[in-house]
Residue frames relative to the residue before (quaternion, step in Angstrom):
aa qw qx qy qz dx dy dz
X 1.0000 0.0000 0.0000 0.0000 0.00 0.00 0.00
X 0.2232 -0.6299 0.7145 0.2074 3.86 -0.81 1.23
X 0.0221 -0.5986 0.7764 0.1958 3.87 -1.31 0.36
X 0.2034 -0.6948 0.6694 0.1669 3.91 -1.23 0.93
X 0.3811 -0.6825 0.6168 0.0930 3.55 -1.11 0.83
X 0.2423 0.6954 -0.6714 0.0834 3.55 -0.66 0.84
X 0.0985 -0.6249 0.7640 0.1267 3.05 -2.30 0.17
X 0.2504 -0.6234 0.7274 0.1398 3.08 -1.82 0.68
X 0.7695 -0.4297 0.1936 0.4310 3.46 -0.30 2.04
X 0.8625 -0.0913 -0.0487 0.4954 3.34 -0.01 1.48
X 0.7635 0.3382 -0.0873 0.5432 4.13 0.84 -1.19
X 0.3358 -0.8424 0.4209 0.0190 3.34 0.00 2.16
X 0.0740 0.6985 -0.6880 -0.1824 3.68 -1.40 -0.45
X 0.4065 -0.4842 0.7378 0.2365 3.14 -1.88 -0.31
X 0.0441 -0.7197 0.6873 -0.0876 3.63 -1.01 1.89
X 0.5550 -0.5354 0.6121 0.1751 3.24 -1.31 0.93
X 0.6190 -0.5376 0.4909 0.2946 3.52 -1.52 0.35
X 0.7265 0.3238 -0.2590 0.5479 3.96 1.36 -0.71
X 0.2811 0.6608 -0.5750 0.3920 3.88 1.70 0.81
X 0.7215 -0.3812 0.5537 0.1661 3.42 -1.57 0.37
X 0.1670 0.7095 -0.6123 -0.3063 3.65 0.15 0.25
X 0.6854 -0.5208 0.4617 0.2143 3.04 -2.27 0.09
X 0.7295 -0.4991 0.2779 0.3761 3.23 -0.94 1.62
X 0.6825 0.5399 -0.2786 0.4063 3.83 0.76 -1.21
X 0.7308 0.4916 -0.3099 0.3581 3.79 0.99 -0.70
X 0.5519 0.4393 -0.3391 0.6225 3.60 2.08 -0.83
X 0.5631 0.5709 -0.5100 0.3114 3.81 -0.05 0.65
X 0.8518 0.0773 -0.1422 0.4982 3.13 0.98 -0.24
X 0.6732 -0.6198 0.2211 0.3374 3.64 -0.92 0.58
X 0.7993 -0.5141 0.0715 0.3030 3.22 -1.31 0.14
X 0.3539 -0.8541 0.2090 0.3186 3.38 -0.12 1.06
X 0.2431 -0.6343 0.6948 0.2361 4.07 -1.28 -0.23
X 0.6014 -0.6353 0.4841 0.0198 2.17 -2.18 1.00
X 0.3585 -0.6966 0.5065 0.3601 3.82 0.13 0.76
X 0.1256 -0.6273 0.7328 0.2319 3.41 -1.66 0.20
X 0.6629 -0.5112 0.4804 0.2617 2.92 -1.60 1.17
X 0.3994 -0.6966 0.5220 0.2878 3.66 -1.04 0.46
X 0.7499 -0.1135 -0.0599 0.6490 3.75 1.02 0.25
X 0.5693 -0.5843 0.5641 0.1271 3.29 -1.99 1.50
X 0.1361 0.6579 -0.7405 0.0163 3.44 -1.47 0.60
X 0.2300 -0.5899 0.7550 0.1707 3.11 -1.70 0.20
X 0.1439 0.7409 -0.5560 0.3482 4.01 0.65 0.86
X 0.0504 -0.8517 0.4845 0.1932 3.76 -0.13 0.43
X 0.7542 0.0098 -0.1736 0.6332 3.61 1.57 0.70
X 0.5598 -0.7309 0.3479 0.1771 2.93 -1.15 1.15
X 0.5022 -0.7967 0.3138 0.1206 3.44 -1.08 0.89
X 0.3190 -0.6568 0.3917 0.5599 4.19 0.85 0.00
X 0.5236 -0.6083 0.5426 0.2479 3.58 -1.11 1.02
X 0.4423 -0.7404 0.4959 0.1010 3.32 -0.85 1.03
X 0.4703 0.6971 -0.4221 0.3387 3.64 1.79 -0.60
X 0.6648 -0.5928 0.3855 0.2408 3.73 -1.00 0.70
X 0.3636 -0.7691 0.3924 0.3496 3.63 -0.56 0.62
X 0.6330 -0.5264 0.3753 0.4259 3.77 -0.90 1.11
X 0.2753 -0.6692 0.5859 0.3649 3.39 -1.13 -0.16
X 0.8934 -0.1393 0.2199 0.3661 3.04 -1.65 0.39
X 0.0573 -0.7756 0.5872 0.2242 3.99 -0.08 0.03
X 0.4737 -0.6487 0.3817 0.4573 3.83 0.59 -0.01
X 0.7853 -0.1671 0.2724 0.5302 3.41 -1.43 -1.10
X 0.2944 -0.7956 0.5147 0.1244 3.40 -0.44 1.79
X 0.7617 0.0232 -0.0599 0.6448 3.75 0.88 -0.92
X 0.1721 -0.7561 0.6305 -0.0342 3.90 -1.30 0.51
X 0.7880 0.3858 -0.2815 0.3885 3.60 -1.68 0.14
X 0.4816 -0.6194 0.5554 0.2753 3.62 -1.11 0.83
X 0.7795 -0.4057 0.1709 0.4456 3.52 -1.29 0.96
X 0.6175 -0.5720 0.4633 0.2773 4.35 -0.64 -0.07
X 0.7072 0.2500 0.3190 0.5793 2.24 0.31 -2.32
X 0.2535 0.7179 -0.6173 0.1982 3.90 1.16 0.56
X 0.8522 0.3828 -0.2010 0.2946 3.51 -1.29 0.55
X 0.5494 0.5138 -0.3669 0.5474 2.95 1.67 0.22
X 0.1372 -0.8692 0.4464 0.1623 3.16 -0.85 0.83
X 0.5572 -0.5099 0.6445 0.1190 3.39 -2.07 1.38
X 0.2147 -0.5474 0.7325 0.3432 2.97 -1.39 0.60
X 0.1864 0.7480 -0.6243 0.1265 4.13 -0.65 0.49
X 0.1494 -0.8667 0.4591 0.1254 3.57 -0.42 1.22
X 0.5036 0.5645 -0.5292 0.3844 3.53 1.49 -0.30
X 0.6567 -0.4493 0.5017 0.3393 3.75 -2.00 0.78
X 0.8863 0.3027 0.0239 0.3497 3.32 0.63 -0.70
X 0.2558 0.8065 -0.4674 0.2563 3.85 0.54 0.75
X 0.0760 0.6522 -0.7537 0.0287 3.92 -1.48 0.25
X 0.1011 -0.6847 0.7208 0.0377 3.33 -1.46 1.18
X 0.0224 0.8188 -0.5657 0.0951 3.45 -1.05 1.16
X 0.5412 -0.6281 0.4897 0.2700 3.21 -1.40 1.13
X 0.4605 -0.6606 0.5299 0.2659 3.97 -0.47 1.51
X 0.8459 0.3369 -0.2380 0.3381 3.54 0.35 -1.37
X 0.6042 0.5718 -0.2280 0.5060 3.61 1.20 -0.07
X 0.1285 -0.7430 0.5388 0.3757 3.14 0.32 -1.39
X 0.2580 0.7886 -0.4630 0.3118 3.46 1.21 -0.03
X 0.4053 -0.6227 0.6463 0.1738 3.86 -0.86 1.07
X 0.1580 -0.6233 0.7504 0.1533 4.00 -0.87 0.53
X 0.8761 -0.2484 0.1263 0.3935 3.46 -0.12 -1.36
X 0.3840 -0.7174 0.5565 0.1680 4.04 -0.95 0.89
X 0.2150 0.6794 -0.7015 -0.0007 3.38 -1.41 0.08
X 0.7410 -0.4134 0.1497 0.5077 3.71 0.30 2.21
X 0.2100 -0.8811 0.3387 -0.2547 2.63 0.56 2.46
X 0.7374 0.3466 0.0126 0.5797 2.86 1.32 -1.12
X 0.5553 0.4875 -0.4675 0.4853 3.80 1.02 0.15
X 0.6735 -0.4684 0.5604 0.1134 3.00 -1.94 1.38
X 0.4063 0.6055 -0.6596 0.1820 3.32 -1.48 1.38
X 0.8617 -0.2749 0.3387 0.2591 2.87 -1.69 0.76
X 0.0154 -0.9263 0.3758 -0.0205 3.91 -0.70 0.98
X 0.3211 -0.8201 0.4154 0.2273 2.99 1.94 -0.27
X 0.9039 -0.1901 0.1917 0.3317 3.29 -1.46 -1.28
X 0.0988 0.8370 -0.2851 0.4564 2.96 2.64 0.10
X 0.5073 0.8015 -0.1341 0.2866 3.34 1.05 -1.27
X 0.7887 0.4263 -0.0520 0.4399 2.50 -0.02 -1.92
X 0.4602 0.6169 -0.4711 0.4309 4.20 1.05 -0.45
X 0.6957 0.3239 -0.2985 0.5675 3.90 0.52 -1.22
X 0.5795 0.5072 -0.4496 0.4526 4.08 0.39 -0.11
X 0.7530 0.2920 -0.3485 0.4757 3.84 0.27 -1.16
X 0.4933 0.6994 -0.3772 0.3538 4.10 1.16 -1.04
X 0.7297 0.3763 -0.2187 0.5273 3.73 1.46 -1.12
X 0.8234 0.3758 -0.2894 0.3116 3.17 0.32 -1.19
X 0.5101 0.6508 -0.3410 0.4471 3.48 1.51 0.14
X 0.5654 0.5372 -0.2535 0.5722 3.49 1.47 -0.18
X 0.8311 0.2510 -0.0748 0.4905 3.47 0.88 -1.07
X 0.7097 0.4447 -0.2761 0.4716 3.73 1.21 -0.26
X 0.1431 -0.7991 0.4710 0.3452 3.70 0.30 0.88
X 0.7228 -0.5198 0.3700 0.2655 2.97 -1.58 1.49
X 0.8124 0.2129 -0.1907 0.5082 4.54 0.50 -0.65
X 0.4600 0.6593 -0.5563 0.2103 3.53 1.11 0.27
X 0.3611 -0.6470 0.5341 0.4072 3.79 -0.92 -0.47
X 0.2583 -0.7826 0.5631 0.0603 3.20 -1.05 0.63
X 0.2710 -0.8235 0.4663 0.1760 3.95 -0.91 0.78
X 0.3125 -0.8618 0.2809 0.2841 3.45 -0.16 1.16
X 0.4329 -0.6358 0.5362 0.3477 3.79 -0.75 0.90
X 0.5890 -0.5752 0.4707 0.3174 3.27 -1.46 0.59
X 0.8147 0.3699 -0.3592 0.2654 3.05 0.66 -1.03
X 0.4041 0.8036 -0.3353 0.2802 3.51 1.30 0.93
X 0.5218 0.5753 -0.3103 0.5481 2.86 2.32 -0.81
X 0.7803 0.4409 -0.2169 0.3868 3.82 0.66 -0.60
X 0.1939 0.7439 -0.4947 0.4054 3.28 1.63 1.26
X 0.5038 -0.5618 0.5167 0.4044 3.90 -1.17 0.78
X 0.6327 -0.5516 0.4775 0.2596 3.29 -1.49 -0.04
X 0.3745 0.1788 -0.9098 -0.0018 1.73 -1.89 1.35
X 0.2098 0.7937 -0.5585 -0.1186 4.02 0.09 -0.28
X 0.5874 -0.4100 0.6450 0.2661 3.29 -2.16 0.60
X 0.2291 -0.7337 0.5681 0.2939 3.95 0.81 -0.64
X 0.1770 0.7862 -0.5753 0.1397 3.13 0.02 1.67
X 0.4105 -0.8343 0.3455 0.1266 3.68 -0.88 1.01
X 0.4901 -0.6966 0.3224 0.4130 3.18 -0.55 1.07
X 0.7157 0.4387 -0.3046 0.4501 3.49 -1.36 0.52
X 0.7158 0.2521 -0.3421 0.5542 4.27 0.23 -0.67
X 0.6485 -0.5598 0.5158 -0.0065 1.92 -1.89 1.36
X 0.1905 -0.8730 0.4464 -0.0487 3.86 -0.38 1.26
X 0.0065 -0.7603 0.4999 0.4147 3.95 -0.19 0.04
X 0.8469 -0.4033 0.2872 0.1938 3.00 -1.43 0.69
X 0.6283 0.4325 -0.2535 0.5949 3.21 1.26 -0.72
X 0.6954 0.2490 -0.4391 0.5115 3.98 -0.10 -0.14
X 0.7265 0.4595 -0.4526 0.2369 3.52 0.39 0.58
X 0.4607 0.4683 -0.3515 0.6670 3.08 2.31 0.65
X 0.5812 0.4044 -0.4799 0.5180 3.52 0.63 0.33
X 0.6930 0.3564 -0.3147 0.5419 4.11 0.73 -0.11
X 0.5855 0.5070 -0.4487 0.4459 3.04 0.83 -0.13
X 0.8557 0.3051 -0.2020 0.3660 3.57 0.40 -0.99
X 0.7040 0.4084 -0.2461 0.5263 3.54 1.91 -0.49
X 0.6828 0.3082 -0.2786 0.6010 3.82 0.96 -0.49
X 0.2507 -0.7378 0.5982 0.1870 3.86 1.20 -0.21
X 0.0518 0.8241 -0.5382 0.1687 3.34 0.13 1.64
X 0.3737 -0.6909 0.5685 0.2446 3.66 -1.01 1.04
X 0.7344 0.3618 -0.3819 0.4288 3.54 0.77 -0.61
X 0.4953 0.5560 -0.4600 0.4837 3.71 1.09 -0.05
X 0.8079 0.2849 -0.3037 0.4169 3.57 0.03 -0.56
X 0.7453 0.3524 -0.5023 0.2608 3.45 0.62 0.78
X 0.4676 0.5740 -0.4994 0.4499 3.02 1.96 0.05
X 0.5466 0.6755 -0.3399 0.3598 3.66 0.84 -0.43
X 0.3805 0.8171 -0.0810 0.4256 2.96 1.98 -0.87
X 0.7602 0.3712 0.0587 0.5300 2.91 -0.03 -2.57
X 0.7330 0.4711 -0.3711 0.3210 3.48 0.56 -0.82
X 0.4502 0.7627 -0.2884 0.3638 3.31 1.64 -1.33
X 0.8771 0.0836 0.2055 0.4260 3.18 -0.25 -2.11
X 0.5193 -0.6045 0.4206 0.4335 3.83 1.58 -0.25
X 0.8809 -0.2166 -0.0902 0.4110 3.74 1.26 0.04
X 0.6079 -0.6888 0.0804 0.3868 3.10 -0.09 0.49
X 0.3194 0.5478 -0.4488 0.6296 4.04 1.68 0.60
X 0.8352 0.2304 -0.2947 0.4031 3.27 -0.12 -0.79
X 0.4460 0.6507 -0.3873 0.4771 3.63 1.18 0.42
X 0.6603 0.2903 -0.1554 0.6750 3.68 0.96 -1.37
X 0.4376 0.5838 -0.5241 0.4392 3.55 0.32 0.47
X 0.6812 0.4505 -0.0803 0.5714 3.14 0.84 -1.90
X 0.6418 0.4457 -0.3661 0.5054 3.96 0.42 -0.37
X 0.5686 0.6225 -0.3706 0.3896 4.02 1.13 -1.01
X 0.6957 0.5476 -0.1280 0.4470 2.89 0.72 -2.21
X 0.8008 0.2774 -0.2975 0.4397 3.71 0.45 -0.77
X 0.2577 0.8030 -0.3696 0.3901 3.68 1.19 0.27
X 0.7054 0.4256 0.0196 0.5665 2.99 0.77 -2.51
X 0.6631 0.4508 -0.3792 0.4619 3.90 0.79 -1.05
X 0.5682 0.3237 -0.3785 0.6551 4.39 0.77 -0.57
X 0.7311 -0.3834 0.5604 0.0673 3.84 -0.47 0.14
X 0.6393 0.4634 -0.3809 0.4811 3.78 1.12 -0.11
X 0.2163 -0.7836 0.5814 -0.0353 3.02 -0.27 2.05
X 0.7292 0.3984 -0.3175 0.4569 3.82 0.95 -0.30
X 0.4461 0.7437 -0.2830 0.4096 3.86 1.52 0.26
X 0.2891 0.7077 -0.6124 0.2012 3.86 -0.25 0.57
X 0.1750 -0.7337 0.6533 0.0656 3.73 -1.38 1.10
X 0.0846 -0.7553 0.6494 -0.0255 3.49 -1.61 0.48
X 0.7431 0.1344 -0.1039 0.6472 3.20 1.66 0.77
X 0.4098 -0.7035 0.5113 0.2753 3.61 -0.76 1.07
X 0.6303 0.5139 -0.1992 0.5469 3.67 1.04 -0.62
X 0.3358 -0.7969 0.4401 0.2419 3.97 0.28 -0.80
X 0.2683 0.8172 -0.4521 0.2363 3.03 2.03 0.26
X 0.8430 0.3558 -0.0918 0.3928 3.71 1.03 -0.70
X 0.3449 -0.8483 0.3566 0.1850 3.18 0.11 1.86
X 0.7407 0.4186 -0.3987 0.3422 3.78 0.59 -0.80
X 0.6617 0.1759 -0.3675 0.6295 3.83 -1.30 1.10
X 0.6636 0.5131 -0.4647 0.2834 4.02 -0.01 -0.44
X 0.6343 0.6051 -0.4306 0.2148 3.56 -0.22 0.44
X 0.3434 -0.6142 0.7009 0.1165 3.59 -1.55 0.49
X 0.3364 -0.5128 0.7257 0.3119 3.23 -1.91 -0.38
X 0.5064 -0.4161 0.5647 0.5015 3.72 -2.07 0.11
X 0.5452 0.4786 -0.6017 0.3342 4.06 -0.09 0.36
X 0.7587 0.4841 -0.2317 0.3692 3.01 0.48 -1.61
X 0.6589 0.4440 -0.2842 0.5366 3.88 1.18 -0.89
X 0.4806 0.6656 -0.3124 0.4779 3.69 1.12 0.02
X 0.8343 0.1592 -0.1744 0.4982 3.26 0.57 -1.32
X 0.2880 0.7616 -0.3971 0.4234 3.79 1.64 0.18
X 0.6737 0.5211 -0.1685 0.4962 3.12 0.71 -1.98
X 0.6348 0.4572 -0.4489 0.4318 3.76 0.16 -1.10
X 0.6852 0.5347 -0.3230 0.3745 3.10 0.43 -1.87
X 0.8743 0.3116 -0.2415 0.2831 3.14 0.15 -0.66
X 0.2608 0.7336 -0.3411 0.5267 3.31 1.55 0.46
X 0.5974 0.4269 -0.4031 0.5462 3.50 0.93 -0.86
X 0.9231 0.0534 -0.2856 0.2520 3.74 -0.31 0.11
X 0.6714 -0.6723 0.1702 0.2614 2.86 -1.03 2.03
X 0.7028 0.4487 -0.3916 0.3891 3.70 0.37 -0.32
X 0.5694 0.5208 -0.4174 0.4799 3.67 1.09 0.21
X 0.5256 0.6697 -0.2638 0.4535 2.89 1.44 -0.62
X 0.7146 0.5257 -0.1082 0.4486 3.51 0.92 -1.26
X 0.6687 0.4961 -0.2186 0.5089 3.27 1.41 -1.29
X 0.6462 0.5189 -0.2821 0.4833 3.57 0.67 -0.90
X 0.9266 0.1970 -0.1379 0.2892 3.39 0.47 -0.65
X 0.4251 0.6312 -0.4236 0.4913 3.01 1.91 1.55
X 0.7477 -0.5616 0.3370 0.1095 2.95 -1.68 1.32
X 0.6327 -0.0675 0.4726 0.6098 3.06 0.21 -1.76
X 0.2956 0.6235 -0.7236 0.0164 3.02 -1.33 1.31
X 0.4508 -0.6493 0.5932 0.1528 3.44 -1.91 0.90
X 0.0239 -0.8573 0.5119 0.0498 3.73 -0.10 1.19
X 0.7107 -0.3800 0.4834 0.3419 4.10 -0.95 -0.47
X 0.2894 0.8291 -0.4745 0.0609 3.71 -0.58 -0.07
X 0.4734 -0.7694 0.3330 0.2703 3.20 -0.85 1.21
X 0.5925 -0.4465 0.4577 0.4900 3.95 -1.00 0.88
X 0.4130 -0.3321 -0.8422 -0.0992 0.69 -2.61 1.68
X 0.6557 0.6601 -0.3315 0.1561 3.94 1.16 -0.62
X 0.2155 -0.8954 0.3782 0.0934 3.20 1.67 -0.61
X 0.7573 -0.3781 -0.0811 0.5262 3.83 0.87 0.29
X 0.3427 -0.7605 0.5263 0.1651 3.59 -1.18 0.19
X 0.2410 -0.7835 0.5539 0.1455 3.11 -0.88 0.28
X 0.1310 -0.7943 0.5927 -0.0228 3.96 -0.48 0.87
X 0.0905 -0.7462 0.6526 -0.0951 3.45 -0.43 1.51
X 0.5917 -0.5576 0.5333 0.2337 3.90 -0.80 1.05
X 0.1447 -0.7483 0.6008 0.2411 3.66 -0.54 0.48
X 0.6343 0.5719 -0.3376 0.3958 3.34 1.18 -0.36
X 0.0236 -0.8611 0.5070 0.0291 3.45 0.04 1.41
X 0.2390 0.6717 -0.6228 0.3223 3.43 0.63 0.83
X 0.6167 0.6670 -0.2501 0.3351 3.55 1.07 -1.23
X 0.5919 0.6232 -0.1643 0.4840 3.45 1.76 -1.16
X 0.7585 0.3817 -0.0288 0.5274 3.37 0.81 -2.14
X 0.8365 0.3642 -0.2878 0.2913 3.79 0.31 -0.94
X 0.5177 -0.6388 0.4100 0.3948 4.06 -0.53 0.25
X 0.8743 0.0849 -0.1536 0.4526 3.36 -0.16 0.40
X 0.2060 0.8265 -0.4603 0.2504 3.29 1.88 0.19
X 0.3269 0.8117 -0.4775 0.0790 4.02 -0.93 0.80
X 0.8077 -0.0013 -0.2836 0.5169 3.01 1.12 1.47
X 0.7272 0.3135 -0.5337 -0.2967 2.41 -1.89 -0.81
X 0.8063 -0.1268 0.3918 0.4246 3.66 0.27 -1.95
X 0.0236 -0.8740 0.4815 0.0606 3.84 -0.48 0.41
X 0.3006 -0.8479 0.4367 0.0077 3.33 -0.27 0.45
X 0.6270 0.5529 -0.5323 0.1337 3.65 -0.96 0.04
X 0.0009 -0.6467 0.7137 0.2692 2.77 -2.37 0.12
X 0.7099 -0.3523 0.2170 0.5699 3.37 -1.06 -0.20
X 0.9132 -0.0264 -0.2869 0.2882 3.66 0.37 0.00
X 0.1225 0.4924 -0.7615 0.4032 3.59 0.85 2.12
X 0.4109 -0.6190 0.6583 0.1206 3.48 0.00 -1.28
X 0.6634 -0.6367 0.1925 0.3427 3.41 0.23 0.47
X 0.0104 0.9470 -0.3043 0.1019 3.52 0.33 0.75
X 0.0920 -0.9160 0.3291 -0.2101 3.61 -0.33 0.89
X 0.0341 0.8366 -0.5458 0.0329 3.28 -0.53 1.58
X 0.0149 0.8224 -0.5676 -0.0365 3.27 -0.99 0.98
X 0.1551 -0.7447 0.6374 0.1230 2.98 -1.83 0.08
X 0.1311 -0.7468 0.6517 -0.0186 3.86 -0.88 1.02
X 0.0444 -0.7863 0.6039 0.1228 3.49 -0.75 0.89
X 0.1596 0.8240 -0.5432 -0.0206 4.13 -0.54 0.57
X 0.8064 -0.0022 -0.2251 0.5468 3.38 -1.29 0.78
X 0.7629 -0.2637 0.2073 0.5527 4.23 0.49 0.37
X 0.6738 0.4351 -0.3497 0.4841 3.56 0.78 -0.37
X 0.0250 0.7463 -0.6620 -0.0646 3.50 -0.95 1.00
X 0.4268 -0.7219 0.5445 -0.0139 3.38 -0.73 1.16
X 0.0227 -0.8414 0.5372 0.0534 3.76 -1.05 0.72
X 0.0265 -0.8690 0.4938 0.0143 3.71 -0.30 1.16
X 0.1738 -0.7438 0.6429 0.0568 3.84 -0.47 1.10
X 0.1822 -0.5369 0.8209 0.0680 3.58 -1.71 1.02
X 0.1454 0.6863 -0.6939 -0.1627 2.97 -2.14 -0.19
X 0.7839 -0.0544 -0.1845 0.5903 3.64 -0.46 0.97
X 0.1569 0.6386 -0.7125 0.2448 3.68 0.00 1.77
X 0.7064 -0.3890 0.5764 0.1320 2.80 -2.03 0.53
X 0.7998 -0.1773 0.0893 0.5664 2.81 0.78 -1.21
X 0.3070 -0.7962 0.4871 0.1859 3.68 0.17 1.23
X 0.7062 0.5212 -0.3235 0.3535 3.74 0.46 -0.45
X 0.6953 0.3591 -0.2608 0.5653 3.00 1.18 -1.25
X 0.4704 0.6870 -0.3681 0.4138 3.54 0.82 0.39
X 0.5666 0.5956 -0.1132 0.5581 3.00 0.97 -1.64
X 0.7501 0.5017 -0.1789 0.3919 3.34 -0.03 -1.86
X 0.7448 0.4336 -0.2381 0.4478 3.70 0.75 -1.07
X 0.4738 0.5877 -0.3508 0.5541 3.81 1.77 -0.66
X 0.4891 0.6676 -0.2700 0.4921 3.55 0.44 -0.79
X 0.9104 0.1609 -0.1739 0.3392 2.64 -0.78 -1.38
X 0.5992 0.6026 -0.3064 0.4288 3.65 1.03 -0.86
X 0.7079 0.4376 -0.3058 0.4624 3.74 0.95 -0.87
X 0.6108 0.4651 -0.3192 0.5556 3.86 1.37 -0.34
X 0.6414 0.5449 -0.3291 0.4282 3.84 0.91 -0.51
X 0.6971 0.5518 -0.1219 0.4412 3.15 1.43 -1.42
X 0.5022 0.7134 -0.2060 0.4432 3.13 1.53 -1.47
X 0.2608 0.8043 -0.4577 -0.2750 3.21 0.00 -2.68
């Protein structure tokens, strides 16, 4: 049995092998299968013993650039920043508090990618199958590696991935958003607060497009987020009766936009639709955050293009 994994920007399913694939998986070529950077036969995963980073300093800086020029950008709430600088190009109520959804899930993969070695295997807790929706429909008890649960986590944006990602992290999931608080306050995101490794829950969850701005950079600094965020489609292994999966990006900016190579989408019915990106041209990659747009792409798409036009 092939089980394909799709999303429509943020709202998952489960496709059979005689489903239709989605327009996003014939765009690009044929996919491989990461190897794990080291084997174990560990049946759960230990807390990583590696030292906590320090402080990274002043993640983003400087009044708008390009303040006063004007975007057509309909979300309340947007910031376009230079990735390799931190330099702010342009704001529109930068600093106000909203809802983030699956937006989330950036301070989830940023930790558990530090603390969950990347080829270990990991046993799933029940109480992971009985996560709201979205899930990948993982089962309680098999044994997973770690890595295809950062590759759903960040391309099918899985609720039951991010809490086993969770459990594995910190041993449960409180003492996980503990660890997500605490490092919040350690980057400086004074307008950031979580109540779910996953973002399935809207009240106390929310950030600003600063605070998910200077997240994003940060978390740019290590290369497998890097990698995850800005894959297409991948075709992984899986243990009987499913035998393989397929993981299509919900973020189709990645499909449609030239240089388009990450980040995350996000919504429920009340974030509203929500969206990090990143676009890297001629050396300058560029980061542009929506939150409750109409239309997050064309949003996105018009940030973009104005910070590379403006930029040159």
């Amino acid at each position: 049995m092939l089980l394909v994994v799709l999303v429509a920007a943020g709202v998952g399913a489960w496709i059979g092998r005689r489903a239709t694939q989605h327009p996003a998986a014939a765009a690009v070529g044929p996919a491989t299968t990461p190897q794990p950077a080291a084997r174990t036969s560990t049946p759960t995963v230990s807390h990583s013993t590696q030292p906590k980073p320090k402080p990274p300093g002043r993640l983003l800086y400087g009044t708008p650039l390009l303040a006063g020029a004007h975007v057509r950008v309909r979300a309340p709430a947007a910031i376009l920043v230079d990735a390799g600088t931190g330099r702010v190009l342009w704001a529109e109520r930068p600093h106000e508090r909203r809802k983030i959804a699956s937006l989330t899930k950036i301070m989830t993969a940023t930790l558990a990618l530090r603390e969950v070695p990347w080829g270990s295997k990991v046993a799933v807790a029940r109480s992971v199958t009985r996560v709201p929706l979205v899930r990948e429909g993982l089962r309680t008890g098999e044994h997973v590696k770690a890595w295809k649960l950062f590759y759903a986590l960040l391309l099918y944006s899985g609720n039951d991935d991010a809490n086993q990602l969770a459990i594995s992290s910190a041993g449960s999931v409180h003492a996980f958003l503990r660890e997500m608080n605490d490092e919040a306050r350690t980057l400086g995101l004074r307008d950031t607060h979580y109540t779910s490794p996953s973002g399935i829950r809207d009240h106390g969850n929310y950030s600003t497009p600063w605070d998910l701005a200077a997240l994003t950079r940060y978390a740019f600094r290590n290369p497998r987020f890097d990698k995850l965020i800005r894959t297409k489609l991948i075709h992984v292994r899986w243990s009987a009766p499913t035998n393989s999966k397929i993981y299509v990006n919900n973020n189709y900016l990645l499909h449609e936009y030239t240089g388009a190579n990450g980040v995350k989408t996000g919504y429920t019915h009340e974030s509203g639709w929500c969206l990090v990106a990143s676009a890297t041209r001629h050396g300058r990659r560029l980061i542009a955050v929506v939150l409750d747009s109409p239309n997050m792409y064309a949003d996105t798409t018009r940030l973009l293009d104005f910070g590379f036009a403006s930029l040159g």
